[in-house]
C-alpha positions as CSV (number, residue, x, y, z in Angstrom):
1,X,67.2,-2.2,29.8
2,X,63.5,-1.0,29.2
3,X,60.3,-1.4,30.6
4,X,57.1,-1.0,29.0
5,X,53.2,-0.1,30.4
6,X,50.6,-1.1,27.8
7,X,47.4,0.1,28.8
8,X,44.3,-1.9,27.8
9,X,40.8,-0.8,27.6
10,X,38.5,-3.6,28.8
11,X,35.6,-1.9,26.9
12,X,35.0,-0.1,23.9
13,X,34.0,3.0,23.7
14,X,30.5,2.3,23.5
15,X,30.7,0.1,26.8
16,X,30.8,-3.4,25.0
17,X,33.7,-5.5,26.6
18,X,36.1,-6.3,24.7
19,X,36.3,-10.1,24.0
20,X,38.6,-12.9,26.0
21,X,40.5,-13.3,23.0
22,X,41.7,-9.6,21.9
23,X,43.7,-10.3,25.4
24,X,44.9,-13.7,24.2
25,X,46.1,-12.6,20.7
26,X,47.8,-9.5,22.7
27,X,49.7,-11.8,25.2
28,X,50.7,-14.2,22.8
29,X,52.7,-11.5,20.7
30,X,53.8,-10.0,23.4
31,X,55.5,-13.3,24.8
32,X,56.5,-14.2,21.1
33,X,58.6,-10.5,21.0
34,X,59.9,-10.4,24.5
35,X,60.0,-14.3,25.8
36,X,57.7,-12.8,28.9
37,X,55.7,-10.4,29.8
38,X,53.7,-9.8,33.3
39,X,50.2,-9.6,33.0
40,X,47.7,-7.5,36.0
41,X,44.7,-8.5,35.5
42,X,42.6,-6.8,38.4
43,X,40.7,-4.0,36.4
44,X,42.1,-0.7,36.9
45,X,40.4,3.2,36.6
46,X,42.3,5.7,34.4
47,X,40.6,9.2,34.1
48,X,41.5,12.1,31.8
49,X,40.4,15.4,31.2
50,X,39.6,16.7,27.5
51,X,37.9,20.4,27.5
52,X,35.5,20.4,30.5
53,X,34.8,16.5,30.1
54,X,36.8,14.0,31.9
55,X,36.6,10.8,30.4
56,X,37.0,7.0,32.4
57,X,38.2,4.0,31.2
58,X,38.7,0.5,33.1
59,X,42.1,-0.8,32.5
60,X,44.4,-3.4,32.6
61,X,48.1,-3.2,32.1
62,X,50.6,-5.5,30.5
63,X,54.0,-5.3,31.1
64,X,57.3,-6.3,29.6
65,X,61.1,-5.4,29.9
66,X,63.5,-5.5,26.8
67,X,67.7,-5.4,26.6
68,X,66.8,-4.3,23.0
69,X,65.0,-0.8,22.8
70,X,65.9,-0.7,19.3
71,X,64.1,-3.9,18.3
72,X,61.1,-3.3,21.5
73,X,60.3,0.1,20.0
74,X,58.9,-0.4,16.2
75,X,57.4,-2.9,17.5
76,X,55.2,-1.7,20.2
77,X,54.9,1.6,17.9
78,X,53.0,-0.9,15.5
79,X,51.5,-2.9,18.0
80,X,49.7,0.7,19.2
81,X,48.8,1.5,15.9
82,X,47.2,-2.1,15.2
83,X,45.3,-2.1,18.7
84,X,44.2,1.6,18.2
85,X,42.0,0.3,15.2
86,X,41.4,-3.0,16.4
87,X,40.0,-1.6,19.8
88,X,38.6,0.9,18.5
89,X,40.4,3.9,20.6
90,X,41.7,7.5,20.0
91,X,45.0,6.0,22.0
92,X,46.5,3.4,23.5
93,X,48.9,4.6,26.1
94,X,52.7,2.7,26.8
95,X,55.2,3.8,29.1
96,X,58.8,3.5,29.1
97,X,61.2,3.6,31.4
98,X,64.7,2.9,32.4
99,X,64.9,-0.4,34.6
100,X,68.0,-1.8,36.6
101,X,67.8,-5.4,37.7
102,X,69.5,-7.5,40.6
């Protein structure tokens, strides 16, 4: 079983916020892939270095957990790709990792 960390910009790069319903469209195919997902919404800082600049970005963090890696993977490949362009960003980081349950 996998767990995956998509990390959202709340602005783009220019400073604009990003509108209500980027998030919405994002949650809703996230629940439609994975039947759930857990959502923290209190903004978050992420900082990182590039040359002598370091770079900040306010975050927020969607998570979901998949018994299919095989199926969870081209799709959250795509999904970066598509929220790359559609946010405007250089990256979208998303984490895996191996998860156990009780």
């Amino acid at each position: 079983m996998k767990e995956y960390d998509i990390f959202v910009p709340l602005r783009y790069n220019d400073g604009t916020v990003i509108a209500v319903d980027k998030f919405q469209q994002l949650q809703s195919a996230l629940l439609g892939q994975f039947g759930g997902l857990t959502y923290f919404p209190q903004a978050n800082q992420g900082f990182w270095r590039l040359g002598d600049l370091t770079y900040r970005d306010e975050i927020v963090i969607y998570r979901v957990i998949s018994s299919d890696p095989r199926k969870a993977k081209p799709f959250l490949r795509a999904l970066k790709e598509q929220l790359k362009v559609e946010l405007n960003q250089e990256e979208i980081l998303i984490v895996e990792r191996d998860v156990n349950t009780l």
